[in-house]
PDB file as gemmi writes it, atoms N, CA and C in Angstrom:
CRYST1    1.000    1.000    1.000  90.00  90.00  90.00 P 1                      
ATOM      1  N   UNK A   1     144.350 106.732 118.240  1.00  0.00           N  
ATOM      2  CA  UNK A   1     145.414 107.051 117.296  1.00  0.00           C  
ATOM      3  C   UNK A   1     145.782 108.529 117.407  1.00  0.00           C  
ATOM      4  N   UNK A   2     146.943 108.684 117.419  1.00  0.00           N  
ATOM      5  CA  UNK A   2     147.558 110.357 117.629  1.00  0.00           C  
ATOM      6  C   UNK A   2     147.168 110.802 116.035  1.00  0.00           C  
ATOM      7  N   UNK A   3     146.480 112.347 116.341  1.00  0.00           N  
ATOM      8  CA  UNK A   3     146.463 112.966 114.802  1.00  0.00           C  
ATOM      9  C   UNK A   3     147.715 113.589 114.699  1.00  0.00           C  
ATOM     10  N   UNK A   4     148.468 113.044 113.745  1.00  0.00           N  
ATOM     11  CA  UNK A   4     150.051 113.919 112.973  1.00  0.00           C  
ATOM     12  C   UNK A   4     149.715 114.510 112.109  1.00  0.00           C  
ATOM     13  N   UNK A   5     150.479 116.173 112.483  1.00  0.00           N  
ATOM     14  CA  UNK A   5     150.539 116.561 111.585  1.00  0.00           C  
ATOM     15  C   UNK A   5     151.966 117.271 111.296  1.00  0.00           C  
ATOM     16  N   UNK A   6     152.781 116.741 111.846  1.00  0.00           N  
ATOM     17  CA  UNK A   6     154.108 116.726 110.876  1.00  0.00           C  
ATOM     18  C   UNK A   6     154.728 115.243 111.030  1.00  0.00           C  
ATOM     19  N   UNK A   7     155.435 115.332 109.719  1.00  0.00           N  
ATOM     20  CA  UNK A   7     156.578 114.327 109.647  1.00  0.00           C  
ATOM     21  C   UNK A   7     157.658 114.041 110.933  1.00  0.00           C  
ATOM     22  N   UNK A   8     157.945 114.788 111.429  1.00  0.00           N  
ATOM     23  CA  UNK A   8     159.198 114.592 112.255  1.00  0.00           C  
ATOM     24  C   UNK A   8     158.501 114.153 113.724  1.00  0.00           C  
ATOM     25  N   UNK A   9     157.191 113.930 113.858  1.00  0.00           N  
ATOM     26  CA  UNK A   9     156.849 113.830 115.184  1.00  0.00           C  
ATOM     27  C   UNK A   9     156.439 111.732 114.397  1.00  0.00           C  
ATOM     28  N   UNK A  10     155.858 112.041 113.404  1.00  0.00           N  
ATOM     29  CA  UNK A  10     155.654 110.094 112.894  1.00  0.00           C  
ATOM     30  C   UNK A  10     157.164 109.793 113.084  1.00  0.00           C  
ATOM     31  N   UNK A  11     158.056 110.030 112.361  1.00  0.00           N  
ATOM     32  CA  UNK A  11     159.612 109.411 112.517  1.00  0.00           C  
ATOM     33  C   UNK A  11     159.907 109.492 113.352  1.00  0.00           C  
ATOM     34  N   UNK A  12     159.633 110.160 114.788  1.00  0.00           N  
ATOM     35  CA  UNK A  12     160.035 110.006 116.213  1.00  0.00           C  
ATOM     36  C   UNK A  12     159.166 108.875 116.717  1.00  0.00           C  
ATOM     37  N   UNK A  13     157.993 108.301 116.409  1.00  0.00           N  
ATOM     38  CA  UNK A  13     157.206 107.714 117.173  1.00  0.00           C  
ATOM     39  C   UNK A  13     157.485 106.491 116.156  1.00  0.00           C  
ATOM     40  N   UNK A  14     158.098 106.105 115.012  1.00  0.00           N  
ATOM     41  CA  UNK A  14     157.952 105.069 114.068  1.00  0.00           C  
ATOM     42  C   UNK A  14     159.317 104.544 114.618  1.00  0.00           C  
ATOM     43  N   UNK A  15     160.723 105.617 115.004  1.00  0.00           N  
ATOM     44  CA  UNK A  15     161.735 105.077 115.522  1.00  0.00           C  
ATOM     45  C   UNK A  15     161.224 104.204 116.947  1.00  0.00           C  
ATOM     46  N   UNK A  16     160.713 104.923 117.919  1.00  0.00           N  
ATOM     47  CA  UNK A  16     160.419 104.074 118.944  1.00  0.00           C  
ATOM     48  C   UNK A  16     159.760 102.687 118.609  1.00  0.00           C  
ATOM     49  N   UNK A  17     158.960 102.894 117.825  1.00  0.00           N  
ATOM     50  CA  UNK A  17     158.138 101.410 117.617  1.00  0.00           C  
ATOM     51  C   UNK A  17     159.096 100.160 116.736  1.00  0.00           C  
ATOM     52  N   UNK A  18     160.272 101.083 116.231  1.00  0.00           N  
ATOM     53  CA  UNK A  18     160.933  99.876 115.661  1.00  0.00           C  
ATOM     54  C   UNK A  18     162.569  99.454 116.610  1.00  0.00           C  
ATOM     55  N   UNK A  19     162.355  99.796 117.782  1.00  0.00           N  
ATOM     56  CA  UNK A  19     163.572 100.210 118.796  1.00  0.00           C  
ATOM     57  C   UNK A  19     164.235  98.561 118.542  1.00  0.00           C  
ATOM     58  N   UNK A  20     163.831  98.267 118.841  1.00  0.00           N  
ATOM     59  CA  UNK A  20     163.969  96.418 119.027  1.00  0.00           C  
ATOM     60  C   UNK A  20     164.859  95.586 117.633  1.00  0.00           C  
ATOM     61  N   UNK A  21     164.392  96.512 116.503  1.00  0.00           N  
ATOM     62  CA  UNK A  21     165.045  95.898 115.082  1.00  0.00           C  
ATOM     63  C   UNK A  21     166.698  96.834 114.986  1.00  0.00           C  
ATOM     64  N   UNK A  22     167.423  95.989 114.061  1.00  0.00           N  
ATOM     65  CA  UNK A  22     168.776  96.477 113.755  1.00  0.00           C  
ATOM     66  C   UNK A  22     168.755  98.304 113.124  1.00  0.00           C  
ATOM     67  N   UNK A  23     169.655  98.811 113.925  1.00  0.00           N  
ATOM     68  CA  UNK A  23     169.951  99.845 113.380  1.00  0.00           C  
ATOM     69  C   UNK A  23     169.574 100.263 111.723  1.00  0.00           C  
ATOM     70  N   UNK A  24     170.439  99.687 111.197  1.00  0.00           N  
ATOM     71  CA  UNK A  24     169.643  99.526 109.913  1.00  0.00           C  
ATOM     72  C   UNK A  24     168.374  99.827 109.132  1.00  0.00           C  
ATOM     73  N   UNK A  25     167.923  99.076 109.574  1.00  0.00           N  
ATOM     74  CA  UNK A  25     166.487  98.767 109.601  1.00  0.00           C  
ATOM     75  C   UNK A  25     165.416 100.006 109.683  1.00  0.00           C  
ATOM     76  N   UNK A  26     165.603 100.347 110.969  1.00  0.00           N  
ATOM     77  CA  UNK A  26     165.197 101.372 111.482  1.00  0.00           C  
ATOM     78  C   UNK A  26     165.344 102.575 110.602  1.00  0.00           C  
ATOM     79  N   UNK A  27     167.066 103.043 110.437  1.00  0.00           N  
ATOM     80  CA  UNK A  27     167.124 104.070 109.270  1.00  0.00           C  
ATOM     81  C   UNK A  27     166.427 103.905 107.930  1.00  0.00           C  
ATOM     82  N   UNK A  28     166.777 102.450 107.357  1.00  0.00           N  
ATOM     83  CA  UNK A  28     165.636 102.521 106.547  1.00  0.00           C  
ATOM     84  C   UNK A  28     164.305 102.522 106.192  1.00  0.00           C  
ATOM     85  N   UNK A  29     163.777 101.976 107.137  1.00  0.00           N  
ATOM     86  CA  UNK A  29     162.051 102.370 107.501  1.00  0.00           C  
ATOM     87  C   UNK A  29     162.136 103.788 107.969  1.00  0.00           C  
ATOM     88  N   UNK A  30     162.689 105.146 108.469  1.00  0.00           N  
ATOM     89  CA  UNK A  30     162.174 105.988 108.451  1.00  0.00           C  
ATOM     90  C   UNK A  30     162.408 106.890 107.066  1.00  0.00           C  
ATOM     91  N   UNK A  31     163.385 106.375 106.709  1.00  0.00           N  
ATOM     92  CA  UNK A  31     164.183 107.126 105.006  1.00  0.00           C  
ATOM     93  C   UNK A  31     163.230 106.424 104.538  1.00  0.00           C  
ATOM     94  N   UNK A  32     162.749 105.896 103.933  1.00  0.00           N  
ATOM     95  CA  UNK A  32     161.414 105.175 103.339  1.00  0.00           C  
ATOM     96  C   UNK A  32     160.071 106.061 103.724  1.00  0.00           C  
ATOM     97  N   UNK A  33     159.828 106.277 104.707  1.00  0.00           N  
ATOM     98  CA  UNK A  33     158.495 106.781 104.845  1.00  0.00           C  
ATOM     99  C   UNK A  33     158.739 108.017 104.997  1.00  0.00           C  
ATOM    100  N   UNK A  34     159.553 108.547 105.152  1.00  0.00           N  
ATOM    101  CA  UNK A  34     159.652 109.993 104.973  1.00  0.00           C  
ATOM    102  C   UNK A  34     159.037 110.736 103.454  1.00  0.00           C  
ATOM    103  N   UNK A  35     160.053 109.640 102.489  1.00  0.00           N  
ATOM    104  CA  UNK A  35     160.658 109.942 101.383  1.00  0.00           C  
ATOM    105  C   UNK A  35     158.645 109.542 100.569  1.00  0.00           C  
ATOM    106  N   UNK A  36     157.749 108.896 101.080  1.00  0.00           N  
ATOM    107  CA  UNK A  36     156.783 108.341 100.575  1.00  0.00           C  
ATOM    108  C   UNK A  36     155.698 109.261 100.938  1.00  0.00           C  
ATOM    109  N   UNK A  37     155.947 110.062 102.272  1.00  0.00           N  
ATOM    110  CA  UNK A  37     155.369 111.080 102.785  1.00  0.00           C  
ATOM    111  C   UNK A  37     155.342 111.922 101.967  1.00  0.00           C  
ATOM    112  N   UNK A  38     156.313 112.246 101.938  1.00  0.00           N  
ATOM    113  CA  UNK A  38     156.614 113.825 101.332  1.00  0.00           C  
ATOM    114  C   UNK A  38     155.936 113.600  99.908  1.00  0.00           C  
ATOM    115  N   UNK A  39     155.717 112.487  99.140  1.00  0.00           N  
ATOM    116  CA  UNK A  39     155.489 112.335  97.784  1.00  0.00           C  
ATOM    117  C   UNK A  39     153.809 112.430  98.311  1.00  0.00           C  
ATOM    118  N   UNK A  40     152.952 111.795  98.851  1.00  0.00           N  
ATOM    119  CA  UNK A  40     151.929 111.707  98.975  1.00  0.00           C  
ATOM    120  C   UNK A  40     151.383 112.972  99.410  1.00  0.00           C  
ATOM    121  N   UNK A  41     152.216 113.815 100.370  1.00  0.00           N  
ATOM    122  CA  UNK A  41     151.243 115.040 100.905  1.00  0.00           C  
ATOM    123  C   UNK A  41     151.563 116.270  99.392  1.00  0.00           C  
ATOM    124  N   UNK A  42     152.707 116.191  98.290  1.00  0.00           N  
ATOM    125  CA  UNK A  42     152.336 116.943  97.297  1.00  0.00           C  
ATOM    126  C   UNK A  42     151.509 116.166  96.682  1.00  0.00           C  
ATOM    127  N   UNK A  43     151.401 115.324  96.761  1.00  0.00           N  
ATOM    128  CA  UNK A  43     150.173 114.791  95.114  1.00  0.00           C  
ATOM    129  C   UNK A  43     148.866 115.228  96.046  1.00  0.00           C  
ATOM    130  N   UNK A  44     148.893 115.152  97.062  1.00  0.00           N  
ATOM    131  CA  UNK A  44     147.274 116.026  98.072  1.00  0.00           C  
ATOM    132  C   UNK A  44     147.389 117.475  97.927  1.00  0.00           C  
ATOM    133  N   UNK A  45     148.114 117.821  98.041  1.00  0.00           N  
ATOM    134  CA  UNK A  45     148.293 119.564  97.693  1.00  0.00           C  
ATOM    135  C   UNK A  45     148.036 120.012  96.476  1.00  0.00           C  
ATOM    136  N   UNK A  46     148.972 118.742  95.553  1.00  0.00           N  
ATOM    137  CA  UNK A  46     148.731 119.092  94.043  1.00  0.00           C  
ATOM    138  C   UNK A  46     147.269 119.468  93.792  1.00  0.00           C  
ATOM    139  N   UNK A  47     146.467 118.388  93.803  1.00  0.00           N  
ATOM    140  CA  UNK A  47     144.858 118.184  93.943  1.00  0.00           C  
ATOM    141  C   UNK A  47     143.622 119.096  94.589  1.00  0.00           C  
ATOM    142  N   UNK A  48     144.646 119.367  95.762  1.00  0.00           N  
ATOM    143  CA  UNK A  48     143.491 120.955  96.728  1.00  0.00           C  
ATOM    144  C   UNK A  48     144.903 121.453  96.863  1.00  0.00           C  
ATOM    145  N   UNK A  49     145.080 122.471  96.333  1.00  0.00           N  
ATOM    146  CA  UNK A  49     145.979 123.935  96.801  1.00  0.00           C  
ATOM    147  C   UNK A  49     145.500 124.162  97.703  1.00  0.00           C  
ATOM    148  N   UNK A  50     144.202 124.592  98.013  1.00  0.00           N  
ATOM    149  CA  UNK A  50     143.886 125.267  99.433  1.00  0.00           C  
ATOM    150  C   UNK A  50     143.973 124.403 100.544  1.00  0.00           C  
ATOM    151  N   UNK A  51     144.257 123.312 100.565  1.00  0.00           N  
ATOM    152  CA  UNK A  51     144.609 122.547 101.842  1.00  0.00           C  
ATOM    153  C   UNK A  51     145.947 122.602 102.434  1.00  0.00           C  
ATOM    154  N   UNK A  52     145.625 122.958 104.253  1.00  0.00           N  
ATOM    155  CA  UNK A  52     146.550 123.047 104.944  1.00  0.00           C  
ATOM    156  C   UNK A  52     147.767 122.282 104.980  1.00  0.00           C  
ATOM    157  N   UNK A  53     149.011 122.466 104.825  1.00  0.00           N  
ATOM    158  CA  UNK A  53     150.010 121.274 105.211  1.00  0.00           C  
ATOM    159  C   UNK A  53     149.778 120.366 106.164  1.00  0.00           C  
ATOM    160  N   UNK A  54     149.602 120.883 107.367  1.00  0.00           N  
ATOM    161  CA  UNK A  54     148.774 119.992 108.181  1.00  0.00           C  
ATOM    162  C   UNK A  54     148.246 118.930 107.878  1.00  0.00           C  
ATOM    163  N   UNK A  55     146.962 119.724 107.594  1.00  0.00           N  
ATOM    164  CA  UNK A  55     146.028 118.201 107.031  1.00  0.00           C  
ATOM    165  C   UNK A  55     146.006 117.747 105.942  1.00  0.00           C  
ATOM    166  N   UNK A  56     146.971 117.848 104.922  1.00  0.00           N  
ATOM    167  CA  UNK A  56     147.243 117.059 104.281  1.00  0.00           C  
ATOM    168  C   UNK A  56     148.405 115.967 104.317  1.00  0.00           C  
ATOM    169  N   UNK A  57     149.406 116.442 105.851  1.00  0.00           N  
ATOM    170  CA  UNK A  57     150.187 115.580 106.268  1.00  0.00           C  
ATOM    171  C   UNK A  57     149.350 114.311 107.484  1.00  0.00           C  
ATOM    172  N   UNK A  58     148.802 114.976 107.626  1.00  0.00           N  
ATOM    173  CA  UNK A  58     147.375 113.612 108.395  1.00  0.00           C  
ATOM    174  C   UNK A  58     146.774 113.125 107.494  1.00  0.00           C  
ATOM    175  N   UNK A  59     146.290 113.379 106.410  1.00  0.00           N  
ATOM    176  CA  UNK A  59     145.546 112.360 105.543  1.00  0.00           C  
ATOM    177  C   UNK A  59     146.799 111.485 104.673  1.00  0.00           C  
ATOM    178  N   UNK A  60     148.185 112.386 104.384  1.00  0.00           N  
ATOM    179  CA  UNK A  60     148.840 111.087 104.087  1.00  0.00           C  
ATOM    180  C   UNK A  60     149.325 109.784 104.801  1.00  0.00           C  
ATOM    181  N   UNK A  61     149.608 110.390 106.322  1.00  0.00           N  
ATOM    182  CA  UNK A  61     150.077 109.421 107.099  1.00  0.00           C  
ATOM    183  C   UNK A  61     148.734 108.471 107.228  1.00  0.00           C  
ATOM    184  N   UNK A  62     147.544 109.262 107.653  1.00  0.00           N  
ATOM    185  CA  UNK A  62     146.536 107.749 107.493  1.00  0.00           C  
ATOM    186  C   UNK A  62     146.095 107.407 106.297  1.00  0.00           C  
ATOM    187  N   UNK A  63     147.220 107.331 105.132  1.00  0.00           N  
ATOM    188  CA  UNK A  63     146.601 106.694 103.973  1.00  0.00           C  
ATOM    189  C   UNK A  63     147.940 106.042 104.244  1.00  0.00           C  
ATOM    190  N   UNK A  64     149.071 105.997 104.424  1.00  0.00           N  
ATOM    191  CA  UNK A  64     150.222 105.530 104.203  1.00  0.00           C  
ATOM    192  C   UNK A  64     150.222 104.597 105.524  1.00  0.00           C  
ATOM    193  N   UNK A  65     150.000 104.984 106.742  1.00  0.00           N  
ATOM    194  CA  UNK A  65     150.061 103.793 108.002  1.00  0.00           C  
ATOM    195  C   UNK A  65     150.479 104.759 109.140  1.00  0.00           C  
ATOM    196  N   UNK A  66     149.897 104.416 110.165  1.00  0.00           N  
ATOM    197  CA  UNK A  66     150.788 104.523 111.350  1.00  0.00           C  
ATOM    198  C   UNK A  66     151.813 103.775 111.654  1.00  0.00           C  
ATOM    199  N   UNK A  67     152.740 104.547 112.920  1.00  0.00           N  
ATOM    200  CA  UNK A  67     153.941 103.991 112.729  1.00  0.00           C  
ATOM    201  C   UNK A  67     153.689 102.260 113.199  1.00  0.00           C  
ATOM    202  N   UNK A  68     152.850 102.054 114.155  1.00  0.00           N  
ATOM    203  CA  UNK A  68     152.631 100.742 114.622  1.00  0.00           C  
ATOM    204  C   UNK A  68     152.456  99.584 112.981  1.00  0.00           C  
ATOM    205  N   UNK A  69     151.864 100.362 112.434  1.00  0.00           N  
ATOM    206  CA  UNK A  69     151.281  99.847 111.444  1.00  0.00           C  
ATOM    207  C   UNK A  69     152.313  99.039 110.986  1.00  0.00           C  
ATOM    208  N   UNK A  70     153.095 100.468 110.289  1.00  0.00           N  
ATOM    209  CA  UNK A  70     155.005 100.251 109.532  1.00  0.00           C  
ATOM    210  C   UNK A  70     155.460  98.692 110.142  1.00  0.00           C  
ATOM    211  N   UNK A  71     155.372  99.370 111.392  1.00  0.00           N  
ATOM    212  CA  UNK A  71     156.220  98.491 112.088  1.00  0.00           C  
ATOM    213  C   UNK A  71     156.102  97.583 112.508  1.00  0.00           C  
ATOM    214  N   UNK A  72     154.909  96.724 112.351  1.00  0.00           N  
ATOM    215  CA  UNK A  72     154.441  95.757 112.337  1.00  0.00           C  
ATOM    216  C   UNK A  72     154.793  94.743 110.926  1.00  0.00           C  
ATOM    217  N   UNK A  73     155.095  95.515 109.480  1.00  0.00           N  
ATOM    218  CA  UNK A  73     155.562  95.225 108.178  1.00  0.00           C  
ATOM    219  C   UNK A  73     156.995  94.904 108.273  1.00  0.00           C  
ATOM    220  N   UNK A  74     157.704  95.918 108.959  1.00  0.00           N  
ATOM    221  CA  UNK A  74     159.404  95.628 109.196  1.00  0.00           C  
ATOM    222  C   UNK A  74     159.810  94.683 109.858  1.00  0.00           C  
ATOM    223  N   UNK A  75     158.955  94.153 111.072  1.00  0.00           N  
ATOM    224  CA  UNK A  75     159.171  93.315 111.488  1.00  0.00           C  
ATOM    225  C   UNK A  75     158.611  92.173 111.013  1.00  0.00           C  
ATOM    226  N   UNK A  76     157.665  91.689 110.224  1.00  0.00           N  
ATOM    227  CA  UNK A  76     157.138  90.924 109.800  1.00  0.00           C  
ATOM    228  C   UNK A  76     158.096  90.439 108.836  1.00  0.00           C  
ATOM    229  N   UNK A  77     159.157  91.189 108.493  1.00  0.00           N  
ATOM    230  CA  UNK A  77     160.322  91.104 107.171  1.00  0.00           C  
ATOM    231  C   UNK A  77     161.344  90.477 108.129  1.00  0.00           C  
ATOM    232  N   UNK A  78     161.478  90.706 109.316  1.00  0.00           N  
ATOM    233  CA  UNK A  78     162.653  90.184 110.319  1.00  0.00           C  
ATOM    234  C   UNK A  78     162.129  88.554 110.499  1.00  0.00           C  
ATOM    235  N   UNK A  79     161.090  88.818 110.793  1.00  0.00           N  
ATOM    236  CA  UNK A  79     160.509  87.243 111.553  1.00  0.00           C  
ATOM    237  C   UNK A  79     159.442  86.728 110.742  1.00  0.00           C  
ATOM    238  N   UNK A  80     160.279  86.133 109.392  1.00  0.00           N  
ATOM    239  CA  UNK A  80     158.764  85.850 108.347  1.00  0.00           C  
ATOM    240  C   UNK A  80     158.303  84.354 108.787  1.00  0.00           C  
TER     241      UNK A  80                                                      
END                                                                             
């Protein structure tokens, strides 16, 4: 598993993994996890101030999913 530690490198690798689903789709699975990101790495910051952005953007993404993960859910919504 790749360690992320920014957002914009998961939404580059969550777009590839959802290449195959409708445009759509795609925008909304990354506007979704962006938007869930960003909420999870302040409520980790909130909690330890002294923690790096960094690693608190790696402990949200592996509390929230990898992109395979995601994208295994989005598509599971395409082809129930």
């Amino acid at each position: 598993m790749v360690k992320y530690t920014s957002i914009s490198k998961y939404k580059e690798d969550l777009s590839k993994e959802l290449r195959n689903l409708g445009e759509d789709i795609v925008e909304d699975a990354i506007q979704d996890s962006e938007v869930h990101l960003k909420m999870m790495i302040r409520e980790i910051r909130k909690e330890d101030p002294g923690i790096r952005r960094k690693k608190a953007v790696h402990f949200a993404i592996r509390s929230f999913g990898y992109p395979s993960e995601i994208a295994d859910v989005y598509r599971s919504f395409e082809n129930p």
